[in-house]
C-alpha positions in Angstrom: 8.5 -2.0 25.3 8.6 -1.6 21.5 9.4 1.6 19.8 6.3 1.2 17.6 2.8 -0.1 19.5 0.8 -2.1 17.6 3.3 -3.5 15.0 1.3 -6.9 13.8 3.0 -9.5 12.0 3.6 -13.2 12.3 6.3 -15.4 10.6 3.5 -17.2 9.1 3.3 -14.1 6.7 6.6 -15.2 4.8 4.6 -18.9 3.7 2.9 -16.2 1.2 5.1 -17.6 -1.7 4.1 -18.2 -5.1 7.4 -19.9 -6.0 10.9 -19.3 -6.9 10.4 -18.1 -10.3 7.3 -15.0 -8.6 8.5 -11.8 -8.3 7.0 -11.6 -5.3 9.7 -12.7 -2.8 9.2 -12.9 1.4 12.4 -12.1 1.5 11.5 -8.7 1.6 9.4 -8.7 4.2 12.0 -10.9 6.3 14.6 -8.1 5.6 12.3 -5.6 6.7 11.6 -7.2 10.0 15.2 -7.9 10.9 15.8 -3.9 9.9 13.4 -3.0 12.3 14.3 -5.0 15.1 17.4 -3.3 15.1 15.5 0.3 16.3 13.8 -2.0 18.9 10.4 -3.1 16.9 8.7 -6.0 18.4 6.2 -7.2 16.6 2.9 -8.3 18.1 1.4 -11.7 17.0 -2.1 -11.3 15.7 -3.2 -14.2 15.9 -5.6 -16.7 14.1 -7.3 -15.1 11.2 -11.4 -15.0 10.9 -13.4 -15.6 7.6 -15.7 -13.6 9.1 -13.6 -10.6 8.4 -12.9 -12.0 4.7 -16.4 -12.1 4.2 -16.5 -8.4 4.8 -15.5 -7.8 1.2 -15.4 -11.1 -0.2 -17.7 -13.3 -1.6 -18.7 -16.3 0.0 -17.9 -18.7 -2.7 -15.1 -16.6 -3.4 -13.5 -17.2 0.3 -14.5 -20.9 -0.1 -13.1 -21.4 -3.4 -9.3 -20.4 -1.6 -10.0 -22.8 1.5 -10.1 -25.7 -1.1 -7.3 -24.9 -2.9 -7.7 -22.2 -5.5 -9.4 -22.9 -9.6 -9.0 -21.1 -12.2 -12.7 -20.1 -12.4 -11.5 -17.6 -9.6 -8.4 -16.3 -10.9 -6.0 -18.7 -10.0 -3.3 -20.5 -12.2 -0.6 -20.0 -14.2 0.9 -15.9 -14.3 0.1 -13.7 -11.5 -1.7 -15.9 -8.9 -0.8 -19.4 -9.1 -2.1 -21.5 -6.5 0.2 -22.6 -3.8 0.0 -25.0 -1.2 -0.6 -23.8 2.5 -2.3 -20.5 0.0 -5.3 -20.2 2.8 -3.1 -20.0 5.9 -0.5 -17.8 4.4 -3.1 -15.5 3.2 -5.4 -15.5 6.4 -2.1 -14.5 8.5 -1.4 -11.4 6.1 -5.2 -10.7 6.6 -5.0 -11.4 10.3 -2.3 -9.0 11.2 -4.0 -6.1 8.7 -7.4 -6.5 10.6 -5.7 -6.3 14.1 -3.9 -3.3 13.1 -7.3 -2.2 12.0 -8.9 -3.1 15.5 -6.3 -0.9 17.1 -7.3 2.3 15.1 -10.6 1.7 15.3 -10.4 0.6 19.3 -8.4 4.1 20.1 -4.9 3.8 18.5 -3.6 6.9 16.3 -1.1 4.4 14.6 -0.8 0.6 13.5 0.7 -1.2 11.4 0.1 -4.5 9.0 3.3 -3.9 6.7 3.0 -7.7 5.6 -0.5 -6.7 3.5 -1.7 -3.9 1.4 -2.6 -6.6 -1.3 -5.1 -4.1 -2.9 -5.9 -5.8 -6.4 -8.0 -8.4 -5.6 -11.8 -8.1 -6.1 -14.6 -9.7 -4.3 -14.7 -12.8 -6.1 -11.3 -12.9 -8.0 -7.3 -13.3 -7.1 -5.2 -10.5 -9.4 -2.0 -8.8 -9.0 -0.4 -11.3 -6.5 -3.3 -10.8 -4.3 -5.5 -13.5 -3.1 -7.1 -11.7 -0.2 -7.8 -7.7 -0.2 -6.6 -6.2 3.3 -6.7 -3.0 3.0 -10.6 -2.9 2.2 -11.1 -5.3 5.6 -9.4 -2.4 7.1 -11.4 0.1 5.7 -14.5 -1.5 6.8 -13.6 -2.2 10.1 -12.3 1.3 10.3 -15.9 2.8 9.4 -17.4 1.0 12.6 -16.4 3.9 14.3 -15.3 6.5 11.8 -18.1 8.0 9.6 -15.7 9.0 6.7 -12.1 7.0 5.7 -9.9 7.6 3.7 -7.9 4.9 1.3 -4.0 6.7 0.3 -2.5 4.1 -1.9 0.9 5.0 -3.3 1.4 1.9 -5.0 2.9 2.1 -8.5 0.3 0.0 -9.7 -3.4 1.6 -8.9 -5.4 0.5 -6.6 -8.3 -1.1 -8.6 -9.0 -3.8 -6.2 -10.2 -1.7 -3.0 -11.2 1.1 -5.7 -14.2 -1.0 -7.1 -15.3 -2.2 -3.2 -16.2 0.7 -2.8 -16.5 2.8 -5.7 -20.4 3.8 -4.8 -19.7 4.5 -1.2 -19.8 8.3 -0.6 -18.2 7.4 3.1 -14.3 5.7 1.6 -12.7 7.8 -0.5 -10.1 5.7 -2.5 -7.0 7.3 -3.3 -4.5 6.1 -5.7 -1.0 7.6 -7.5 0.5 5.5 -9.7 1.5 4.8 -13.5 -0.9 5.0 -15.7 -2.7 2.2 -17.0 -1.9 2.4 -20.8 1.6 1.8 -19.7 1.1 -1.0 -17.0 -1.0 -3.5 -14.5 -4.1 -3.4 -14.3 -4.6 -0.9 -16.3 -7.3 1.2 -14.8 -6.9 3.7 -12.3 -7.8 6.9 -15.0 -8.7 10.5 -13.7 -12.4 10.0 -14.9 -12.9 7.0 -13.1 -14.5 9.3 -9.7 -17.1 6.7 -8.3 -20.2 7.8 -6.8 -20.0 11.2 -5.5 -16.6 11.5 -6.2 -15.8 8.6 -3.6 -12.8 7.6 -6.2 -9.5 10.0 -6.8 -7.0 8.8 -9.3 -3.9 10.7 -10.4 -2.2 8.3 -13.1 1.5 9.5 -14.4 3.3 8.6 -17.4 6.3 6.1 -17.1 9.3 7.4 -16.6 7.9 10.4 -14.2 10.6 11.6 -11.8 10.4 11.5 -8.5 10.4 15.5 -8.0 6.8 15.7 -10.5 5.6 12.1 -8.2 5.7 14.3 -5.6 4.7 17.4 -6.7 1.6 15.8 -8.2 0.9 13.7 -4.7 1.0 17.4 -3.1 -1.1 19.0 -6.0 -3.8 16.1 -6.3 -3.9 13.9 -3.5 -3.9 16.8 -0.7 -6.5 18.4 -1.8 -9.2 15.5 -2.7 -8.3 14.5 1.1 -9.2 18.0 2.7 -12.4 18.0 0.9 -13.3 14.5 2.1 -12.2 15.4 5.8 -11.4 12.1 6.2 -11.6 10.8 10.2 -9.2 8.0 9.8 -7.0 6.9 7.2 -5.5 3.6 5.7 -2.3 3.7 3.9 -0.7 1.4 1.5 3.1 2.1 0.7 3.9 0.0 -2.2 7.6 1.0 -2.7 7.6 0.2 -6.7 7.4 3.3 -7.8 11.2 3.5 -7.0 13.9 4.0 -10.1 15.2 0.4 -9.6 12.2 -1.3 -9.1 12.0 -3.9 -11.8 7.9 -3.8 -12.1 7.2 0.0 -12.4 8.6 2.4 -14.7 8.3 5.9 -12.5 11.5 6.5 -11.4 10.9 8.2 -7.9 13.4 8.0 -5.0 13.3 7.2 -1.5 13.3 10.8 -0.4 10.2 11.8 -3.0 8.5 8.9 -1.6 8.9 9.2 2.2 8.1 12.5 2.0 4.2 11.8 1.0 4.5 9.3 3.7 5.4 12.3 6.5 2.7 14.3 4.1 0.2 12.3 5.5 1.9 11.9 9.0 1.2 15.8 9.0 -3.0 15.2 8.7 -2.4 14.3 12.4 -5.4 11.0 12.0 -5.3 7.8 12.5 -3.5 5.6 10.8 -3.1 2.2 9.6 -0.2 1.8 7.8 0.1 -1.5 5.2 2.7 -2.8 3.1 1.9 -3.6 -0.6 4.3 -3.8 -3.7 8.1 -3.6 -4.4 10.2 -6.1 -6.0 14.1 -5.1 -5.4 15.1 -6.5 -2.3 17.8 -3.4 -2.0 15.2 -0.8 -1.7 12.0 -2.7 -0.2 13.4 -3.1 3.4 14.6 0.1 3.8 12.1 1.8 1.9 9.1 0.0 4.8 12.0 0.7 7.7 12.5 4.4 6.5 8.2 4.4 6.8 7.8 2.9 9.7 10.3 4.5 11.9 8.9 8.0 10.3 5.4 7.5 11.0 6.2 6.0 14.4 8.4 8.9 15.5 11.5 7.2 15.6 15.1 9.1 14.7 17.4 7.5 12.7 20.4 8.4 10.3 21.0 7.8 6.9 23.4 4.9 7.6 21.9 1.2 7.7 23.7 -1.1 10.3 26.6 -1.7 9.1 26.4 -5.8 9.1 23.2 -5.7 7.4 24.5 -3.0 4.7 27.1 -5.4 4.0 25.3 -8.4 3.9 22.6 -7.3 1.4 24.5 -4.2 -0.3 22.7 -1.6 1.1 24.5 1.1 3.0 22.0 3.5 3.1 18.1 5.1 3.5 18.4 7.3 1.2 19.8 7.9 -2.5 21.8 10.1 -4.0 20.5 13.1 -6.3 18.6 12.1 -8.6 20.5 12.4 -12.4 16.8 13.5 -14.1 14.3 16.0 -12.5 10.9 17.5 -13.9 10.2 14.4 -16.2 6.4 13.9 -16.6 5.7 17.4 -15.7 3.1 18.3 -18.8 1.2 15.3 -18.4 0.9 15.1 -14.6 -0.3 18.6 -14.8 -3.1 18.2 -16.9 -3.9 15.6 -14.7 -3.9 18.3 -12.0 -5.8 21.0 -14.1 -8.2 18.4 -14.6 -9.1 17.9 -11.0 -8.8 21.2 -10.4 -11.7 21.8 -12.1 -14.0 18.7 -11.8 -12.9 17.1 -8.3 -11.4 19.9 -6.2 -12.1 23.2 -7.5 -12.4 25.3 -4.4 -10.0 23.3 -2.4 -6.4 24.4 -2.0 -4.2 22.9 0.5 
């Protein structure tokens, strides 16, 4: 039996490839899933993808528009989303093992996982951000067939704007995002102010550079308490791993410890979960970064030492990283951030 239930993902996933010269690589994803096979994660195939699901969030011309191919008219072409051939498959299997994780929840699960999605920039009728189809908002809305509030926790560098405006005037998914703010980089939305209907949208945008210490801290200080006024029954997680020091996309300079430890922060609500994957770009911290999540949320022990074959072949001998050589950067600005909510989106909430 698999150390983690309900672990979707098919090979298929990795034909997600813009090209040689796209920062997005599958080879993180491959890495990830050799990692985890080595704690005794076996995947589960989900099978065939359904447009019905797509059309969940998407656009029907929108969805159509990818099965033939991908125009520009849609927001395909040169930059971030080029079209690529075999783009529909690909995309319905990163879809396909999102929803079944989704299903799970929904169904009776208290965890799954889609870590091959958590492509959360793409609207209903338009491919942004590497993202042709937006999973984590199919999960969301499968989740509220049963659950009469969700909860979206995106700690993405970049915010999530995609599964933001889905459901920006629905008081039942509250959309959470922590990320770099969006006068410094992609897509640049994602500000304090923007708090949907009934405050159904909670952003806390840093400024670049933020250490990993205030990333935390302000995760704690702003996230936490939106959530506990929600009372969210279920929650979908994306855990993007560029806000990491060395990713080359993102300019917060967390760590692996800051970050895992909002990742056990929302272990601790004790919901379910469906845990997705989402961005990170440096194939030495992406693999262990997802492992080091997985394993956590899944309860599985393991040290700080990555097999030693595998830390050899792609230089990466450990988890975690050593202190961090700047501490309490950011600090002013994330906490008028925090003052700010304090007193228009949480004000008699303290966690």
């Amino acid at each position: 039996m698999s150390s983690i239930p309900h672990f979707y993902y098919t090979p298929d996933i990795l034909n997600y490839n813009f090209g040689p010269g796209h920062p997005l690589k599958p080879e993180r994803l491959r890495r990830t899933i050799e990692l985890l096979g080595r704690y005794g994660v076996e995947p589960r195939d989900p099978g065939q993808g359904r447009v019905e699901d797509l059309l969940r969030v998407h656009d029907e011309d929108y969805v159509e528009d990818v099965r033939g191919g991908g125009s520009p008219e849609f927001g395909f072409g040169r930059g971030d989303n080029p079209a690529f051939p075999g783009m529909w498959a690909a995309s319905l299997a990163y879809v396909s093992a999102s929803v079944r994780a989704a299903e799970a929840v929904r169904d009776g699960a208290i965890l799954a996982f889609g870590i091959g999605g958590g492509l959360h920039h793409v609207a209903r009728r338009k491919a942004s951000g590497f993202c042709v189809f937006n999973d984590p908002a199919i999960a969301c809305h499968i989740l509220r067939e049963r659950f009469e509030r969700v909860a979206y926790v995106d700690i993405d560098v970049h915010h999530g704007d995609g599964v933001q405006w889905i459901f920006y005037e629905d008081p039942q998914v509250l959309t959470c995002s922590i990320h770099e703010e969006g006068r410094s980089l992609f897509p640049g939305t994602g500000f304090v102010e923007e708090t949907g209907a009934s405050f159904s949208s909670l952003n806390v945008p840093l400024q670049a550079y933020t250490s990993g210490d205030v990333w935390l801290d302000a995760f704690e200080r702003g996230i936490m308490p939106g959530l506990a006024n929600f009372e969210p029954q279920a929650i979908v997680l994306q855990m993007g791993t560029d806000s990491h020091r060395e990713d080359p996309l993102g300019h917060i300079n967390s760590d692996v410890q800051s970050w895992l430890a909002a990742v056990r922060r929302v272990k601790r609500l004790d919901l379910p979960v469906v845990a997705l994957g989402g961005g990170g770009y440096n194939l030495k911290t992406v693999p262990r970064m997802w492992t080091a999540a997985c394993l956590t949320l899944g309860g599985v022990d393991f040290d700080n030492d990555v097999p030693a074959d595998l830390a050899q072949d792609w230089d990466m001998p450990n988890y975690f990283d050593g202190e961090p050589e700047l501490a309490g950067i950011g600090r002013e600005y994330a906490d008028g951030v925090i003052d700010w909510l304090d007193r228009q989106f949480h004000p008699n909430q303290r966690v």
